[in-house]
N, C-alpha and C positions, 0 to 999 in steps of 0.2 A: 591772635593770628592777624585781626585785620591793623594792629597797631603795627607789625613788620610790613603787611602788603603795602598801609599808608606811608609809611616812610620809604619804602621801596620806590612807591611812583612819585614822591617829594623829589626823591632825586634826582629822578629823569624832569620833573618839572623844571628845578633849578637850575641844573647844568644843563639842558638839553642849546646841542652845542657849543657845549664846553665839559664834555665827561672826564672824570675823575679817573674813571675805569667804566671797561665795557666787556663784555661779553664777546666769544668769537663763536659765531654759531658751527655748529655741528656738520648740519647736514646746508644745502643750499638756500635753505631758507633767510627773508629779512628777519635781520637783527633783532625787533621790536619783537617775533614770533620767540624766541629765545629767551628777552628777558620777561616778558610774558608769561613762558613757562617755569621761569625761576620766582615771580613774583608770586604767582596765582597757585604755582604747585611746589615747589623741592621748601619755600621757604616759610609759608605756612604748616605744611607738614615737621619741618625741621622744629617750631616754635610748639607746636602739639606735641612733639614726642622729648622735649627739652623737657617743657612746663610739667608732662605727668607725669602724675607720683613723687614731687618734685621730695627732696629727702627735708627730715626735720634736723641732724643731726651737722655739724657746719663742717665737719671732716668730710661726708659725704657729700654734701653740697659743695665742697671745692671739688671731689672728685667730680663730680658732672660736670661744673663749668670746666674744668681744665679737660674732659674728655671735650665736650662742644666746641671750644675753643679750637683744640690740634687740630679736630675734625674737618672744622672749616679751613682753618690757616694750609692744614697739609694739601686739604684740596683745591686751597687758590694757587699754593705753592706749584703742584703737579698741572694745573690751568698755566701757569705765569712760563714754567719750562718746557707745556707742548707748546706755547702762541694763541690758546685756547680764552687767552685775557690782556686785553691790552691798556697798561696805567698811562695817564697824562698828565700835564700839570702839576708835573710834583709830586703825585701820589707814586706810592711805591709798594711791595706787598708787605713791606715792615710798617705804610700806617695802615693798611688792611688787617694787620693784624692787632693793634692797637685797638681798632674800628670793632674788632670780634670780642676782643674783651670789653668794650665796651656794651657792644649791641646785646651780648648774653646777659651782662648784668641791669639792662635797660630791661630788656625780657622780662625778670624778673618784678627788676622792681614797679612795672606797667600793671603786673598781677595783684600786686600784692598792695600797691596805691598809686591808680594810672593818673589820678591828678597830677600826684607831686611829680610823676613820670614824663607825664607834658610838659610842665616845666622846665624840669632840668630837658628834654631834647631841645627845648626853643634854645637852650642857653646851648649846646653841643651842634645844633645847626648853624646858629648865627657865628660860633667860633670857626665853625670849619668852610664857612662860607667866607668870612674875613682871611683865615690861613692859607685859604688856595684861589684868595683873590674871585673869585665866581662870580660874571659880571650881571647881573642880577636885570639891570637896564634894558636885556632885550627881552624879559616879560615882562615892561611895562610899554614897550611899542609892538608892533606888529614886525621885528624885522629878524627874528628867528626862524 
């Protein structure tokens, strides 16, 4: 759980000011109160109820990833068609969903060997941080 929550707040660290995709809050609340609740609550839970009981059998195991998968995809989708989520930069909800298949099999494999799991994310951050251009220059000044 805490390998989603830290990659959750990576993002906003990297992009803050340059987001990829954002949340549209609900009710009147700031932004930060929202994805706050997606970081700290829906996506930790989503990572515990993924992870248990996780199947031995690899027909089964495809069926979970492809149910987590639609899960998430259909629900950016129904986000992307109220205005509930707004892409920039390039991003569109066809790599958010590329992003899902990825992040589920990250999931995984963080459990099962979170070293080699860090690794490959540094390699998956640094591409998608070169792919969408991210200018990274104003976390090294003060003018963010």
């Amino acid at each position: 759980m805490l390998y989603m929550i830290v990659g959750n707040l990576l993002y906003f660290v990297l992009t803050s000011g340059y987001l990829l995709w954002a949340f549209v809050p609900d009710l009147r609340l700031y932004p930060v109160f929202t994805e706050l609740l997606y970081t700290l609550i829906v996506f930790p839970c989503s990572v515990l109820l993924f992870l248990s009981h996780f199947p031995e059998k690899r027909t089964e195991q495809l069926k979970r990833y492809l149910k987590w998968i639609a899960l998430y995809a259909l629900t950016e989708l129904l986000y992307s068609y109220t205005g509930r989520i707004h892409y920039g930069h390039g991003w569109s909800w066809w790599w958010s969903l590329g992003f899902d298949v990825m992040m589920f099999l990250m999931l995984r494999l963080h459990s099962v060997k979170p070293v080699l799991a860090y690794a490959v994310s540094v390699v998956i951050i640094v591409a998608l941080v070169l792919l969408f251009h991210v200018p990274l220059e104003q976390l090294m000044t003060n003018e963010a």
